[in-house]
Structures are given as C-alpha cells and as structure tokens.
NUMARTOR-475231 format. One record per residue (C-alpha): residue in three letters; residue number from 1; x negated, y, z negated. Coordinates in nm, 4 decimals, m for minus. Each point is the difference from the previous one (the first is absolute). Example, Ala and Ser with C-alpha at 12.3 -4.5 7.8 and 13.67 -1.06 7.14 Angstrom:
<nodes>
ALA/1/m1.2300/m0.4500/m0.7800
SER/2/m0.1370/0.3440/0.0660
</nodes>
This chain:
<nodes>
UNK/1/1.5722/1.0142/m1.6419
UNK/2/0.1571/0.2766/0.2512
UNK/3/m0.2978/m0.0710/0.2442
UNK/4/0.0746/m0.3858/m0.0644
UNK/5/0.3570/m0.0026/0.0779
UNK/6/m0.0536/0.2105/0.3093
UNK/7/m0.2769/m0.2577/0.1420
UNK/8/0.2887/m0.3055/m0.0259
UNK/9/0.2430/0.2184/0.1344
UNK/10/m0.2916/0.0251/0.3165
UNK/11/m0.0553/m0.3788/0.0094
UNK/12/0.3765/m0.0787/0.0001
UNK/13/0.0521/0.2614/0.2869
UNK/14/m0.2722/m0.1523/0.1770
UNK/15/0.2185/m0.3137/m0.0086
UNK/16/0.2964/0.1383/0.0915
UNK/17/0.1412/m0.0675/m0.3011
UNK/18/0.1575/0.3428/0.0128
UNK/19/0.2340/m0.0605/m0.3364
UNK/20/m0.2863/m0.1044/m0.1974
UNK/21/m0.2365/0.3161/0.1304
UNK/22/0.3135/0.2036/m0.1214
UNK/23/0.0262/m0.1289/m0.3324
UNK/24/m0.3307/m0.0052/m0.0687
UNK/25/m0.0277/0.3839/0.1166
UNK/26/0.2903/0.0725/m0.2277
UNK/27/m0.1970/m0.1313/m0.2436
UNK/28/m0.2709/0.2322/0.0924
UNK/29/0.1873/0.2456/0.0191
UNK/30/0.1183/0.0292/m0.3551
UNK/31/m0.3100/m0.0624/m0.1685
UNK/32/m0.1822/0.2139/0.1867
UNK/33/0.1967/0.2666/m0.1453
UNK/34/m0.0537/m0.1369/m0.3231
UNK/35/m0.3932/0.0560/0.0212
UNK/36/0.0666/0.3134/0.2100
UNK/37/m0.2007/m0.1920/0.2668
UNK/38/0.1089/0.2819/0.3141
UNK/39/m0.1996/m0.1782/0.2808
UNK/40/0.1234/m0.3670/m0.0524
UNK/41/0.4108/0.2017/m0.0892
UNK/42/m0.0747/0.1147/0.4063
UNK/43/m0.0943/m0.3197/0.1038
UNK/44/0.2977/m0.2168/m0.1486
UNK/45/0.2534/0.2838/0.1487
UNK/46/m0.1881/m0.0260/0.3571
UNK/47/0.0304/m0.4348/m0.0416
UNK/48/0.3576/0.0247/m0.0985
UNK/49/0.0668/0.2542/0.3233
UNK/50/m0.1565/m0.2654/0.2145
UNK/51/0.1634/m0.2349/m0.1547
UNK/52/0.3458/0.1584/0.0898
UNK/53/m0.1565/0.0994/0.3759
UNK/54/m0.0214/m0.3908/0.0186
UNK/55/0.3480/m0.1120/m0.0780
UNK/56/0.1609/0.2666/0.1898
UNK/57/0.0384/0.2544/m0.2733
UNK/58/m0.0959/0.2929/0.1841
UNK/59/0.1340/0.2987/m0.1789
UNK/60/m0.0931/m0.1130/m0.2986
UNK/61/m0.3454/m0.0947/0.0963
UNK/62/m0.0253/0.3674/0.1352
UNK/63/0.1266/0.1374/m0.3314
UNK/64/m0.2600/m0.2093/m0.2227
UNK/65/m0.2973/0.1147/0.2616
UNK/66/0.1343/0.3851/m0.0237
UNK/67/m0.0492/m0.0717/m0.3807
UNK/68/m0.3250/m0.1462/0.0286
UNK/69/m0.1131/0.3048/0.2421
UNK/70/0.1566/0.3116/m0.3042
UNK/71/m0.1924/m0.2531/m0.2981
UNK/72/m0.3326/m0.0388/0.2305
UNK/73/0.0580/0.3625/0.0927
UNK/74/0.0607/0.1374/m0.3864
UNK/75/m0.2744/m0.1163/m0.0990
UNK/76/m0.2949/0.0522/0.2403
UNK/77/m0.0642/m0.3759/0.1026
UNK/78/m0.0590/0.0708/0.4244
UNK/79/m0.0793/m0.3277/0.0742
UNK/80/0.3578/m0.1167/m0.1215
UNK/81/0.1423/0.2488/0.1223
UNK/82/m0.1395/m0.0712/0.3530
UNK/83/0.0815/m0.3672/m0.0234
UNK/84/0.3876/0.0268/m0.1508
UNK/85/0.0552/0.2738/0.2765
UNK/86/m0.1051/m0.2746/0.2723
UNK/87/0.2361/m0.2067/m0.1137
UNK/88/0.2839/0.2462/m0.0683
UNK/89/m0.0619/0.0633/0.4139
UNK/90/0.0781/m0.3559/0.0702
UNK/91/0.2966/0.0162/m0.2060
UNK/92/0.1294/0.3153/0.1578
UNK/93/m0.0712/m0.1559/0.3332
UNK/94/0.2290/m0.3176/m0.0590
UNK/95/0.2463/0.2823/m0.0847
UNK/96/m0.0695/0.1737/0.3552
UNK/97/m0.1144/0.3335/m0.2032
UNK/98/m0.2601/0.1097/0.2626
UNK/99/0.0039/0.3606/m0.1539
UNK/100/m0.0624/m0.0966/m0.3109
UNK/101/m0.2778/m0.2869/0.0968
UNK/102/m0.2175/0.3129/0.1639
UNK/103/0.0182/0.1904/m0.3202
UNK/104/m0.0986/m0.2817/m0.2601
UNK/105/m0.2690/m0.0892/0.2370
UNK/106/m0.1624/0.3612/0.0101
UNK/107/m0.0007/0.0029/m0.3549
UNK/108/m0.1935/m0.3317/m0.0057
UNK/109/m0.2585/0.0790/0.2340
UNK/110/m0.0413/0.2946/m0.2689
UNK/111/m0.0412/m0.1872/m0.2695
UNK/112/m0.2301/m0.2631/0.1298
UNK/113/m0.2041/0.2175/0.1755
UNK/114/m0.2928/m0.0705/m0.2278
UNK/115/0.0470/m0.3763/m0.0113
UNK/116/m0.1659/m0.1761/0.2228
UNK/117/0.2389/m0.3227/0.0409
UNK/118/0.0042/m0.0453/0.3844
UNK/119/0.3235/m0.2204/0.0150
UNK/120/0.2452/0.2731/m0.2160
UNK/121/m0.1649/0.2621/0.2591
UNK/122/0.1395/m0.2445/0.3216
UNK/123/0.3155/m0.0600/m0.1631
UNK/124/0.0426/0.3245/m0.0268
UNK/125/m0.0421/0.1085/0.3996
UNK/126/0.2264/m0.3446/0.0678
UNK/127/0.2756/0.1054/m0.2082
UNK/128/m0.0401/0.3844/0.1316
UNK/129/0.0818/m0.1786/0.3837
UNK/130/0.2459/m0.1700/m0.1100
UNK/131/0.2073/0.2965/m0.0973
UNK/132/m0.1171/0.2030/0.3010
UNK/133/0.1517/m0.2752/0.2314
UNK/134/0.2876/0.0249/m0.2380
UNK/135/0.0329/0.3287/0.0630
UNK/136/m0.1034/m0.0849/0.3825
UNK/137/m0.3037/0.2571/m0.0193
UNK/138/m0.1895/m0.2431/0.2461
UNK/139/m0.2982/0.2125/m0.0146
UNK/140/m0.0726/0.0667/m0.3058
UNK/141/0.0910/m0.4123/m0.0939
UNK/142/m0.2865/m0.0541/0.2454
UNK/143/m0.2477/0.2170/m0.1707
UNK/144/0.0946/m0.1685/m0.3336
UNK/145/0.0171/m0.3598/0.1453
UNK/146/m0.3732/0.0362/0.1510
UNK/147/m0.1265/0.1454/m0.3364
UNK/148/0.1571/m0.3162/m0.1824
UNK/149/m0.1387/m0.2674/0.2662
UNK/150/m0.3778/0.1705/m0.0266
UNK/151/m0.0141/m0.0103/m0.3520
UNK/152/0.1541/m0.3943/0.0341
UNK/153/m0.2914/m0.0567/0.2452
UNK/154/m0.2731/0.2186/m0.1612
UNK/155/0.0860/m0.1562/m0.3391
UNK/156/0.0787/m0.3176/0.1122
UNK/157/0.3213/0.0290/m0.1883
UNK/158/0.1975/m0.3660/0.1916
UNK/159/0.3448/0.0422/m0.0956
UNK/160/0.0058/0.3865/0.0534
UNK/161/m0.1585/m0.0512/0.3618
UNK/162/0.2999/m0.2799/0.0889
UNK/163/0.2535/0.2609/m0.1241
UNK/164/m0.1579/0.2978/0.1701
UNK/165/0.0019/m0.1956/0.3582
UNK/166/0.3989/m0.0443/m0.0948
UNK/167/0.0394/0.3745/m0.0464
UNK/168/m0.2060/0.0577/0.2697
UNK/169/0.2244/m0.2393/0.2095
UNK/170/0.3103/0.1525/m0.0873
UNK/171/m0.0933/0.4189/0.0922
UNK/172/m0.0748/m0.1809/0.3363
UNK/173/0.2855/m0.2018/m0.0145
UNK/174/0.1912/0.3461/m0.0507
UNK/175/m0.1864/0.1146/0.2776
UNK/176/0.1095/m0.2768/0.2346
UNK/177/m0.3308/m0.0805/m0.0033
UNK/178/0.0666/m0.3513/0.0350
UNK/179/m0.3023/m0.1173/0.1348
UNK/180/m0.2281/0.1677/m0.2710
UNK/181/0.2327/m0.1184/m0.2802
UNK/182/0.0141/m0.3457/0.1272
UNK/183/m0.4038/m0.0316/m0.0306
UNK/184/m0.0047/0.1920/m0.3381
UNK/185/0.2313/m0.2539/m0.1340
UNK/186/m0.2422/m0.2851/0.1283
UNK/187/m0.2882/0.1336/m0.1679
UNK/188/0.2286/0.0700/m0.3328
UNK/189/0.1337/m0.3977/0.0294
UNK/190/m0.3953/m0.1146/0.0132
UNK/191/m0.0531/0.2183/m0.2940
UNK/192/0.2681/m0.1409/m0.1587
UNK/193/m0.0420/m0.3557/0.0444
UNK/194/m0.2617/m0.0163/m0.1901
UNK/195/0.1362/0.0994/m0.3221
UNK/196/0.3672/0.0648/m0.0534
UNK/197/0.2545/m0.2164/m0.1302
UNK/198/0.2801/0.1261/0.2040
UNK/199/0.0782/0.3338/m0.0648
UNK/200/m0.2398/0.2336/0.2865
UNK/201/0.0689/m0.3314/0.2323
UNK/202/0.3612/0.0463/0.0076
UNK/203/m0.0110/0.3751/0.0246
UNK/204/m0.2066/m0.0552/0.2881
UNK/205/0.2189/m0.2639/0.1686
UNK/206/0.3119/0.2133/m0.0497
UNK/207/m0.2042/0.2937/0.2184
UNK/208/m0.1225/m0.2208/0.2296
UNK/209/0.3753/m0.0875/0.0784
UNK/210/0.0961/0.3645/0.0470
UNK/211/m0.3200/0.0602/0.2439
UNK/212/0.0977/m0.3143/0.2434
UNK/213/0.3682/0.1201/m0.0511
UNK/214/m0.0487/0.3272/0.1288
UNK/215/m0.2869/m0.1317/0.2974
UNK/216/0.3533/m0.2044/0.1131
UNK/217/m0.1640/m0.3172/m0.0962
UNK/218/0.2841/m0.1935/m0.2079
UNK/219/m0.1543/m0.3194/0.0068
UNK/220/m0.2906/0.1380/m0.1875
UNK/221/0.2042/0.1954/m0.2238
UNK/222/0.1985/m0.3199/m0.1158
UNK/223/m0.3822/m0.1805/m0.0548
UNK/224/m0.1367/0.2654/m0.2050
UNK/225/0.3649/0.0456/m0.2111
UNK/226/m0.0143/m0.3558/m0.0458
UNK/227/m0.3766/0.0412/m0.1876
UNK/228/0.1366/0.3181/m0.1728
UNK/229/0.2664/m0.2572/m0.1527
UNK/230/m0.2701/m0.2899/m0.0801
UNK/231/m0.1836/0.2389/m0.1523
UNK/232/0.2992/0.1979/m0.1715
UNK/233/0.1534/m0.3288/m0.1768
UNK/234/m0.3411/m0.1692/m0.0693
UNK/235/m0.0513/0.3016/m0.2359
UNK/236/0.3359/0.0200/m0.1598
UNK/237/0.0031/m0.4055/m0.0651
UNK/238/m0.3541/0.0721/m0.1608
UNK/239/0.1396/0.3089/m0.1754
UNK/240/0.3042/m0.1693/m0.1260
UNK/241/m0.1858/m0.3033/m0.1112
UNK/242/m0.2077/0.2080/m0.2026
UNK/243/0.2751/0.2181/m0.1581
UNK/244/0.1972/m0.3397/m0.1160
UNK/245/m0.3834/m0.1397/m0.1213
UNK/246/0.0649/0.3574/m0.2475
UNK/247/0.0771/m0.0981/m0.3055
UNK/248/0.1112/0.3856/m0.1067
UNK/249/0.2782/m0.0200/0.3101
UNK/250/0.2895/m0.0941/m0.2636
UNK/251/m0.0720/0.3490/m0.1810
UNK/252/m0.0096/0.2409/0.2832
UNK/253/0.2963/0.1795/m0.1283
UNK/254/m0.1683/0.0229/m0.3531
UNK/255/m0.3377/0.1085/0.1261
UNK/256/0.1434/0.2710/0.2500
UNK/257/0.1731/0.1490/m0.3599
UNK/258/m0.3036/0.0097/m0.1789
UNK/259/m0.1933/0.1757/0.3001
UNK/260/0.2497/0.2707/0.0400
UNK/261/0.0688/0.0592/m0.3701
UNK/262/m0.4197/0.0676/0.0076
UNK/263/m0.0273/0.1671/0.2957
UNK/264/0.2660/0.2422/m0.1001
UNK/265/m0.2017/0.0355/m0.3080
UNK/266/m0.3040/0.1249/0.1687
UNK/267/0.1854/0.1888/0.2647
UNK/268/0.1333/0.2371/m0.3108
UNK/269/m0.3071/0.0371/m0.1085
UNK/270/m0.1464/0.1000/0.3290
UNK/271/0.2693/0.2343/0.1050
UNK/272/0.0561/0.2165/m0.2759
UNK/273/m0.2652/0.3025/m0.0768
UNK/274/0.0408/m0.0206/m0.3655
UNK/275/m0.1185/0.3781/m0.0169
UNK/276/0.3111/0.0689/0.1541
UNK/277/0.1828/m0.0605/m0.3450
UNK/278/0.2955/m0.2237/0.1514
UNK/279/0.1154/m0.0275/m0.3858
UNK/280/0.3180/m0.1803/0.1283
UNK/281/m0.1848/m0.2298/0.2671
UNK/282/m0.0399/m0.3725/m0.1946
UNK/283/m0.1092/m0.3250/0.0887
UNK/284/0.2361/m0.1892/0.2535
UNK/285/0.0198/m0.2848/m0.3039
UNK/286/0.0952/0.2653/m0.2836
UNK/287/0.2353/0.1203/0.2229
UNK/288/0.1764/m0.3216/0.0744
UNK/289/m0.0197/m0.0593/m0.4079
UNK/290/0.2135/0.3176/m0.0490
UNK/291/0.2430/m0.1001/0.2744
UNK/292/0.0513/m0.3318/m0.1680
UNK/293/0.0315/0.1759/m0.3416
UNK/294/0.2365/0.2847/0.1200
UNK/295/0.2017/m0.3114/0.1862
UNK/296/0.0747/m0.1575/m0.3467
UNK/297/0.1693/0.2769/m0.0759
UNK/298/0.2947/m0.1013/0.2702
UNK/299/0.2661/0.2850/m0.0259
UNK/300/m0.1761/0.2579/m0.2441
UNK/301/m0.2657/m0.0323/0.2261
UNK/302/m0.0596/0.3843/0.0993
UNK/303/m0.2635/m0.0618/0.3081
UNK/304/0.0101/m0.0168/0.3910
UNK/305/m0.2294/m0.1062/0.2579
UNK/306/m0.1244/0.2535/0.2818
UNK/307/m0.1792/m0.2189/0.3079
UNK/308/m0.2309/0.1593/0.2228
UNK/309/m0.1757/m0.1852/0.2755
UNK/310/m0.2282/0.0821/0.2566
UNK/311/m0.2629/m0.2053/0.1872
UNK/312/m0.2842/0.2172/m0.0229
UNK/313/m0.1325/0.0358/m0.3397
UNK/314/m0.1290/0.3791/0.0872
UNK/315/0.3884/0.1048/m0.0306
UNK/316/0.0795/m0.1598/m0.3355
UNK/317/m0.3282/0.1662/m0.1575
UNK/318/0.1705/0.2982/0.0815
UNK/319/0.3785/m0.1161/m0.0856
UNK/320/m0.1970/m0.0247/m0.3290
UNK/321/m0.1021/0.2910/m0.0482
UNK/322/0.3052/0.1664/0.0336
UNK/323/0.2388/m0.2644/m0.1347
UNK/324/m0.2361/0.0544/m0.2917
UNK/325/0.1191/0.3896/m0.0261
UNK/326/0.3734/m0.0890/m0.0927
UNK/327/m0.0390/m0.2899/m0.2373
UNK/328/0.0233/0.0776/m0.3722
UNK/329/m0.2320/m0.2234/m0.2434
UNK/330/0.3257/m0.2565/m0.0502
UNK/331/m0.0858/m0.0744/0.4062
UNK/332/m0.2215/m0.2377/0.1497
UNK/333/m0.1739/m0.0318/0.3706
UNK/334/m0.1332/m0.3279/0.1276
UNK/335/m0.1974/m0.0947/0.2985
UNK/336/0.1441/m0.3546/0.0143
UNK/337/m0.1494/m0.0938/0.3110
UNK/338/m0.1654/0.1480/0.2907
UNK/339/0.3083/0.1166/0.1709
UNK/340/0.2163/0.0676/m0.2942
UNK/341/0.0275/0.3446/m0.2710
UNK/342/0.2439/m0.0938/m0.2698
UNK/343/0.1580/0.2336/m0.2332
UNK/344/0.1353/m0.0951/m0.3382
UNK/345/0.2220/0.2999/m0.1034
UNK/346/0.1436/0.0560/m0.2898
UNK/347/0.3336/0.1164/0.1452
UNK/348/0.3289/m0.2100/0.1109
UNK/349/0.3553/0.0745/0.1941
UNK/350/m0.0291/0.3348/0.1605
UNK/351/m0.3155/0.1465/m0.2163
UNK/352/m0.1765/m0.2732/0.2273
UNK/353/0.1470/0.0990/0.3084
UNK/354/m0.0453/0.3665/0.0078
UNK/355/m0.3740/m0.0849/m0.1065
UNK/356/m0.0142/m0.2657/0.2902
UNK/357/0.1341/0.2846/0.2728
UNK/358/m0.2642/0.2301/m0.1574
UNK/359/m0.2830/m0.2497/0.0408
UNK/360/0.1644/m0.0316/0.3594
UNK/361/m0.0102/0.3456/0.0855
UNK/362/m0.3511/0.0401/m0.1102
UNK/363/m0.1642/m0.2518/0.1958
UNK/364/0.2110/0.1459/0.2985
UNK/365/m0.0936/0.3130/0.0143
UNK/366/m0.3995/m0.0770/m0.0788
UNK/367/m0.2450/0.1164/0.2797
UNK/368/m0.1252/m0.3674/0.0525
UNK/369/m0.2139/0.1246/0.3083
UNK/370/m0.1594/0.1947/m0.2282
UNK/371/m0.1626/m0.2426/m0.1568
UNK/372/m0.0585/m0.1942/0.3020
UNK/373/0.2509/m0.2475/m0.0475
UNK/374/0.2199/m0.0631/0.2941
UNK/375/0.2976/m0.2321/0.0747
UNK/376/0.2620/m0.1014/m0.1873
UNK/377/0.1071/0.1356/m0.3407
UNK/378/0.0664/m0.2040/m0.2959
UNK/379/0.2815/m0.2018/m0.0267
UNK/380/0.1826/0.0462/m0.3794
UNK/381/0.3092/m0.2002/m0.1536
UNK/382/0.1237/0.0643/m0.3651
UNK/383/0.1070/m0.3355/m0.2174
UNK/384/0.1295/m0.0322/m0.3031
UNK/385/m0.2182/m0.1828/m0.2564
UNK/386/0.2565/m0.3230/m0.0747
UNK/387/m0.0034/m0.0856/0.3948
UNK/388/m0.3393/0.0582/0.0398
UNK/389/m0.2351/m0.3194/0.0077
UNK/390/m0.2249/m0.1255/m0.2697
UNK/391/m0.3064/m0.0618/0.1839
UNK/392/m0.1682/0.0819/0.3153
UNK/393/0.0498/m0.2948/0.2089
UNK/394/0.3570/0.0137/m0.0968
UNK/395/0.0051/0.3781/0.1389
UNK/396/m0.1917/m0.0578/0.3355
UNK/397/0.2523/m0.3056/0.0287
UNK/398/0.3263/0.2373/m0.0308
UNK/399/m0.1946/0.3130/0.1951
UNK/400/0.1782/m0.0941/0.3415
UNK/401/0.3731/0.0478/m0.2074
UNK/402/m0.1125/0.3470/m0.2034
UNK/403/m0.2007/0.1390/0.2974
UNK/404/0.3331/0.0541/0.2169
UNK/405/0.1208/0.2321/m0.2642
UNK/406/m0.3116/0.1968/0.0519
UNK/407/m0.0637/0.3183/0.0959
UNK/408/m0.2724/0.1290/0.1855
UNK/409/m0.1581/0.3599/m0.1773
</nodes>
C-alpha cells in the first residue's frame, strides 16, 4: 500500500496538482511507518519537501530534505541519500545558503559515487556552480559549469544541457562577457524550445534582458523582458489553473498539520541515540498530552515551561544533553520541532526561575566551537504552564510575542 500511495502522490505531482501529491504522500507517509517500509518513509518526506519547494515553503522544504538526508543516512540507503541531498541543495539555494549548498553536495557525490545515474551526477556539478557564482568564485563555477554541460551533452541529458548553457551564460555574464553570454543563451533558448513549458524559457528571457542591458542596448532589453513576462504569466495562469482544478486545495491547512505532526514523529526518532539513555526525552505528542493534563490542573498546577530555540539542530542535540543533566524524573524534554527544545519542569514561581537562569548560564558558558558549532547561541524564555499554548500551531502563532522576552544563552 506504502509503495501505492507514493506512486499517486508521483502522478498527481506530475500534474501539478501539488495538494493532491501532498496528501497522498501524507498518506504514504504514515503507513509506511506502519509496515516499517524505510525506503518508500524517504520517499514521501523527499515529495512533501518538494512539495513545499513548490509553493514557496522554503525552510520547511529544507527541514523535511535535512530529515530525509539523517533517515537515508541512519540507515545505509546511499542512493537516497544522494538524491534527498540534491534536493536539500536546491532548497538551500532558494535560501541563498551557498556554504551550505557546497557541503550537501560533497556529501552526495560521496554517496552516489557507485551509482551510475548520469543526470543526479550533472545536477550535481550544476548546483556546485551555482553556489560558486554565489559565492563569486568565477573559476571554480567554470570548472563545475563545463563538467555539468559535458555530462548534458555526453548523456544527452535535454533539460540539464538548456540549464547548463544558462549557468554558463551567467559566469560570463559576471564576467562582462556579454558577447559569450548572449550566444550561450541562444543555444540554451533552442534547447529549450523544444521542451519546456515555461519555466527554463523565462529564466532565459530574464538573462537575456540583463546581457542587452548591460551591452547598452535598451530596446533589446525591453523585447527580451517582455518574453520573460509572456513566459512568466503563461506559467502561473497554467499553474493556478491547475491548483484551483485540486480538489485537496480546501484542506491545505489540515494536510500541512498532519505532515508536521509526522514529520516531527520521525525526526525524534532520527535524532535521538537511544543508547544515550535520554530517560526524560519523550515523544513531542506525549509531551503535549502531559502539558494538556498538567493545564487542567489551573492553579495547583505545579509546572513551567523552559523554551529553547536554535536553528541548527546540531545545538539542540547538545542543549539536550545537558538540559538532560538537571531534570529530575518528574521533568520532561521535547523536540517539538526542528528549531524548538521544550522543557516541562516540574517547578513554578521562583523554583522555575532560578532553574531557568541555571539552564541560561549553562548554555552560556559551553565551548560551542568546540564542537564545531559556530554562530549564535540559543535563544531561551521561561513560561508558565496556564499561558502557555495548547498546541503547536498555536505556539509558532504567539512565538513573535514570547520571543521578545527572550534571552539569548
């Protein structure tokens, strides 16, 4: 059924029917766990991150790929691993994270290094030039860009080779190479014409404008912007056309629930060496039982909440472990989401604020760099259980209003 589930989910996506796909992955998703079916739990996580890359979910569809990447990764499937980290790169490029592109895309030519799929290979090289012209390393984005455009050409691969001539186009564009870029982005239009609904065409319009821009020649400029637009809207009438043909549209909200509430299931799993004997770490849903339960006991209530957020999960696996080293066994820790640690203490009044300013002080005066974790620290906030909200959309609704009494570590 799993394997099922996930092929619909690929037929709807292939339809743009990106609601549907989502549902249907969902779907997937949970009864893939279910059968303990690992390979088809990887492939509904990397639809649903698509899914989000598509509507302009970006964090979240870089979270749900990071996921896929630690499941793939925990247990030994390379070729997943190779394929979710591909994606995760595109998702950390829409979020300008050139850095962090270069380092998921090592690790995937590691993994795949045995498989002998030509196109992940290409995407791979593309993807590595378009962070090094992120990161305006022109020479080393031309090495990469000519490795992608020979395996296109070699392989015969159509869409990469239109994209490569773009990439190729902009280093020269970069350059002020105007000349060369102008011609690359002729050959990647011919490419292109033959097969794309829209989406390289545009791309390829848009540079074109920049290229006559910059030779001084307006007049072109305006022609090719005006393509770039006829292109541009032609896809987003088709687009939106297709998302009001979805009949799963209506429950968006509904579906996004069930998605998280999952993939926050798996990511405790995944996170969390159980040989490290975390006896107070729990589930994110038995956690939000207790909270409810401790709630409905209004003013005898003897609990608090401690809040600690950071971005990068590496920094809450260790806020874990040494959280984990003051609770007593009437505490609980949480990893509620990807950015959030929450501590359910059994403390209130100033027994919960000395223990906050000690959790404070810890993460403080921790080497960080010694673990290789730079940046910022953690941010913490302490709540008291009655205020604190019953669920977590209701929490990353109200974050803005508790964040600003904050404290950084």
């Amino acid at each position: 059924l799993p394997e099922i589930l996930h092929l619909f989910a690929l037929q709807y996506w292939g339809q743009a029917k990106y609601y549907s796909a989502q549902q249907y992955w969902i779907n997937a998703l949970e009864q893939s766990a279910l059968v303990d079916d690992i390979e088809i739990q990887i492939e509904a996580l990397i639809g649903l991150g698509n899914v989000w890359r598509i509507t302009n979910e970006h964090k979240l569809a870089a979270s749900t790929h990071e996921l896929a990447v630690k499941v793939a990764n925990n247990v030994r499937i390379a070729w997943l691993e190779g394929k979710a980290r591909i994606l995760l790169a595109w998702d950390y490029y829409l979020l300008n994270n050139f850095v962090e592109m270069l380092t998921v895309l090592d690790g995937a030519t590691e993994v795949l290094r045995d498989h002998e799929d030509s196109t992940w290979h290409a995407e791979i090289w593309d993807f590595k030039g378009l962070a090094l012209l992120g990161l305006e390393r022109l020479d080393a984005a031309e090495e990469a860009t000519q490795k992608a455009h020979q395996l296109a050409i070699e392989q015969d691969l159509t869409w990469m080779k239109a994209h490569s001539f773009i990439s190729r186009a902009r280093l020269e564009l970069l350059r002020k190479n105007t000349e060369s870029a102008s011609e690359l982005l002729q050959s990647a239009e011919q490419s292109a014409l033959a097969f794309d609904n829209g989406e390289l065409l545009s791309q390829i319009c848009f540079q074109q404008s920049r290229v006559a821009e910059e030779q001084g020649d307006y007049q072109g400029a305006f022609q090719a912007f005006q393509k770039y637009r006829k292109h541009a809207l032609k896809m987003l009438k088709e687009q939106t056309h297709r998302v009001s043909m979805d009949k799963a549209r209506g429950s968006k909200r509904q579906l996004e629930q069930r998605a998280r509430k999952l993939i926050n299931r798996i990511r405790a799993q995944h996170e969390y060496d159980p040989e490290k004997q975390f006896s107070n770490v729990v589930s994110e849903t038995y956690w939000w039982e207790q909270l409810v339960l401790f709630k409905t006991e209004l003013k005898r209530s003897n609990h608090a909440i401690i809040m600690i957020r950071h971005a990068e999960p590496a920094f809450l696996d260790i806020c874990t472990e040494l959280v984990h080293s003051l609770t007593t066994s009437s505490d609980l820790i949480s990893r509620l989401s990807s950015d959030r640690l929450a501590m359910l203490i059994a403390e209130k009044d100033q027994a919960a604020e000395d223990l906050y300013q000690t959790v404070c002080s810890m993460l403080d005066i921790y080497p960080w760099r010694r673990r290789g974790l730079d940046g910022p620290k953690p941010t913490l906030y302490l709540q008291d259980i009655l205020t604190f909200p019953f669920t977590l959309e209701q929490l990353e609704e109200s974050h803005i209003e508790v964040l600003k009494n904050g404290t950084t570590a």
